[in-house]
C-alpha positions as CSV (number, residue, x, y, z in Angstrom):
1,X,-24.8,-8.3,-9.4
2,X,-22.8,-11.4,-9.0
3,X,-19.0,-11.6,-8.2
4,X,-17.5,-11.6,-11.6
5,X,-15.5,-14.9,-12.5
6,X,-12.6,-13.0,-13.9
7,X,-12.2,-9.8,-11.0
8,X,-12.4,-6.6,-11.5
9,X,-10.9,-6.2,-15.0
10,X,-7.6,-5.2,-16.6
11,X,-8.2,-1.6,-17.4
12,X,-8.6,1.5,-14.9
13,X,-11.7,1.6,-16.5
14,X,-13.1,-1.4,-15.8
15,X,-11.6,-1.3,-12.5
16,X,-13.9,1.8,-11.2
17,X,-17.2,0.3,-12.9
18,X,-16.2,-3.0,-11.2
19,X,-16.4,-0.8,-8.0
20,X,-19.4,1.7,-8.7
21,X,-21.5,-2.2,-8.9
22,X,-19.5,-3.7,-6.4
23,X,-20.6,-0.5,-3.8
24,X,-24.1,-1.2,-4.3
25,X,-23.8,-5.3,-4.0
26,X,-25.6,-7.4,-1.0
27,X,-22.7,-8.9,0.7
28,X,-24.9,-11.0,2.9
29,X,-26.4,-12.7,-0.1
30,X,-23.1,-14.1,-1.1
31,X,-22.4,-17.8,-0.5
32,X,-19.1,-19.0,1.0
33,X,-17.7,-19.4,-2.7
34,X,-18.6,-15.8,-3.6
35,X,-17.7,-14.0,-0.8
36,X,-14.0,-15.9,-1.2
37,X,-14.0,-14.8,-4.8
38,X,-14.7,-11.1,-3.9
39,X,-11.8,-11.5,-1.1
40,X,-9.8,-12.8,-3.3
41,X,-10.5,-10.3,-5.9
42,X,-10.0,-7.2,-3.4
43,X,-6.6,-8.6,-2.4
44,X,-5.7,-8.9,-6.3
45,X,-6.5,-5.5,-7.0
46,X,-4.9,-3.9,-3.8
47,X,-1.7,-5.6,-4.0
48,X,-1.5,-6.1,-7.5
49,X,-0.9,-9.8,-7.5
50,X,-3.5,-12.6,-6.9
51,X,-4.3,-13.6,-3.6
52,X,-2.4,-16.7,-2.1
53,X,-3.7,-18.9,0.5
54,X,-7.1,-19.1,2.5
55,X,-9.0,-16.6,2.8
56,X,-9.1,-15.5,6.8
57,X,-11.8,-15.6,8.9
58,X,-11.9,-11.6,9.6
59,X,-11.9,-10.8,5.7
60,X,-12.8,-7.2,6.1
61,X,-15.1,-7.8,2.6
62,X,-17.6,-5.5,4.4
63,X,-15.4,-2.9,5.6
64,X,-13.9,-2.2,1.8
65,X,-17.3,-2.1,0.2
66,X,-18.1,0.4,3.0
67,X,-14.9,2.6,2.3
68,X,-15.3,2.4,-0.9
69,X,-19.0,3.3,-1.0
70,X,-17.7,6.4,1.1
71,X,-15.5,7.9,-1.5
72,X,-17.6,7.1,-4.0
73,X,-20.7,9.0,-2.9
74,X,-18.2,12.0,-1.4
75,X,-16.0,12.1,-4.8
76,X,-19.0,12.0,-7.7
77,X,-20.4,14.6,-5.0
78,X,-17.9,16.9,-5.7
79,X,-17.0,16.8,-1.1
80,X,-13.6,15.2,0.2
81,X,-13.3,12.1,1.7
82,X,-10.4,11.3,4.6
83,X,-9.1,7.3,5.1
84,X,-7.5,6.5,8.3
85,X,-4.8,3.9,9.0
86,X,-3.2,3.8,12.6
87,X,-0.1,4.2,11.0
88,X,-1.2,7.0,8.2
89,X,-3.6,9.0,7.5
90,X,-4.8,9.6,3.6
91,X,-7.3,13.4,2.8
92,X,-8.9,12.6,-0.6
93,X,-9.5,15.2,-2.5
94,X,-12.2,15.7,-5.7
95,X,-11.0,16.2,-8.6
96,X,-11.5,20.0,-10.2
97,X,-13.9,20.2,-12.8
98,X,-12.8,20.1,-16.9
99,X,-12.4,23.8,-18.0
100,X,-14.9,24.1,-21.4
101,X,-12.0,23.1,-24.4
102,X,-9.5,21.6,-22.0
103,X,-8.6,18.1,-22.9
104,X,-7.9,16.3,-19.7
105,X,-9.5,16.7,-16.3
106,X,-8.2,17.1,-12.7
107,X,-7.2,14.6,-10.6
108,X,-8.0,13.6,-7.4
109,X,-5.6,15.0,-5.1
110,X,-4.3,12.5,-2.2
111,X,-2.7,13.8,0.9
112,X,-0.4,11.9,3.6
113,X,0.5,12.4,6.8
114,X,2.9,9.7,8.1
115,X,2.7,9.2,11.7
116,X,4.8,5.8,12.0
117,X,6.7,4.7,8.9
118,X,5.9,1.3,7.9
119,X,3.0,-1.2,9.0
120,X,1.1,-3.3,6.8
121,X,-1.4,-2.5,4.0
122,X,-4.9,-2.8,5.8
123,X,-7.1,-3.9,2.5
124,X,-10.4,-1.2,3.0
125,X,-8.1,1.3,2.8
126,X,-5.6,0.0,0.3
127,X,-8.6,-0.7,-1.7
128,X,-9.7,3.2,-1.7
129,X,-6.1,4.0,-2.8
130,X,-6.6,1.6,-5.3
131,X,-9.4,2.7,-6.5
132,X,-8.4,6.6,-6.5
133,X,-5.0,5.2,-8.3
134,X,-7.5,3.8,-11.0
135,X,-10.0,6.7,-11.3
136,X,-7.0,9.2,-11.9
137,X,-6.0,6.8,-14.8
138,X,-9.4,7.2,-16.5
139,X,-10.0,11.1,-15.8
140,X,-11.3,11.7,-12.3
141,X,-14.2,14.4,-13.1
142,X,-15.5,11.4,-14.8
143,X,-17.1,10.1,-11.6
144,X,-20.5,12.2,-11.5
145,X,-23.9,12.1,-9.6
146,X,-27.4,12.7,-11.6
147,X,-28.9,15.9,-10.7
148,X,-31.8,15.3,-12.3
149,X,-34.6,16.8,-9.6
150,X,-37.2,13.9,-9.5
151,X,-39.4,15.7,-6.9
152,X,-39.1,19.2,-4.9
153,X,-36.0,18.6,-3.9
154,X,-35.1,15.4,-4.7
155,X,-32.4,14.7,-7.0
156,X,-31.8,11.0,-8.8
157,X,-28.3,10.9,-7.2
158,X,-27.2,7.8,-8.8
159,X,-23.5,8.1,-9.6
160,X,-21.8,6.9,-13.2
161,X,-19.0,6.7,-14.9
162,X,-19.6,9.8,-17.8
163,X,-18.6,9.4,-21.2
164,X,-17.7,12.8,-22.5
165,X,-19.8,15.2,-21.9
166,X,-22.4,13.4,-20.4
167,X,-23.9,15.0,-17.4
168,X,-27.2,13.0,-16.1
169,X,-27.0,9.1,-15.9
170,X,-28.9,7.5,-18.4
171,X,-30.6,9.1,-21.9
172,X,-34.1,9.0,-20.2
173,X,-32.9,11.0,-17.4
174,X,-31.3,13.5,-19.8
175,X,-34.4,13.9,-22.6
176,X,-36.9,14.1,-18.8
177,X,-34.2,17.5,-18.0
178,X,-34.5,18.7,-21.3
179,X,-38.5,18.3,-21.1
180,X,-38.5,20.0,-17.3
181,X,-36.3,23.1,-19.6
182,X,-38.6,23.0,-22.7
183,X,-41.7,23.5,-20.5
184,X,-41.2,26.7,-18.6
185,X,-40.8,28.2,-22.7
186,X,-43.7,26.2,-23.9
187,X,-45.9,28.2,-21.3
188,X,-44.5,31.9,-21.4
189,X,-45.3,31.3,-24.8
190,X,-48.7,29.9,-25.0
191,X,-49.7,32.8,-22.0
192,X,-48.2,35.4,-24.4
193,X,-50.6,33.9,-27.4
């Protein structure tokens, strides 16, 4: 994936799937004009403002897609993810799963524990608030992992963004599931014939 011209997006939305392909990006692909772009873009969407001025030599790029990446994978894994600042620390909790006829999810809980009042916003942790801040706007239970077993015990693990009531990560995955349940049926009932 290349750096998108125009950021992240506007919505919450777009936002988190911004971050689910930015996770997975090759940061040391980028060339001097996209990794300023992606700097540039993290600052916009931790502050809330575009980002003025050069971009500094320590950028931290690396260290947001890493924290990021984190919560991600903990979060669509269902396990809780903790973000330390010297100042604060954050706990993130998942969100609790949709109860069957409910209309909105839970959220994804965040904890602080101030130590020091004050200090400036470091951005790969203001980034992970960011992005929690977002994913609660667009219904945390959401953010899912595939459990469709590949192997023994293997699962595809790639993690999405669900629409409804979407549970594996693309329609192949979820017609291969529905083939592994089918079988097991098909056999009891061709032994019984």
């Amino acid at each position: 994936m290349a750096i998108a011209p125009r950021g992240p997006g506007r919505t919450p939305e777009a936002r988190v799937e911004w971050a689910l392909k930015f996770r997975l990006l090759d940061l040391t692909k980028l060339s001097e004009r996209a990794r300023h772009r992606a700097w540039a873009m993290l600052v916009a969407w931790e502050r809330g403002r575009p980002a003025e001025g050069p971009r500094p030599a320590q950028d931290k790029v690396l260290e947001a897609q890493q924290a990021l990446r984190e919560v991600i994978e903990a979060l669509a894994n269902g396990l809780p993810d903790v973000v330390y600042m010297p100042e604060t620390t954050w706990s993130i909790w998942p969100a609790r799963r949709r109860r069957p006829g409910a209309r909105r999810g839970g959220r994804v809980t965040v904890t602080t524990d101030h130590t020091r009042p004050g200090g400036l916003p470091v951005t790969p942790e203001a980034v992970v608030l960011a992005f929690v801040n977002d994913l609660n706007a667009v219904e945390a239970d959401r953010l899912k992992a595939c459990p469709l077993k590949t192997g023994e015990e293997t699962t595809c693990g790639a993690i999405f963004l669900a629409a409804r009531r979407q549970i594996y990560c693309t329609a192949r995955h979820a017609q291969a599931a529905a083939w592994l349940r089918y079988q097991p049926k098909r056999k009891t009932k061709e032994a019984l014939s």
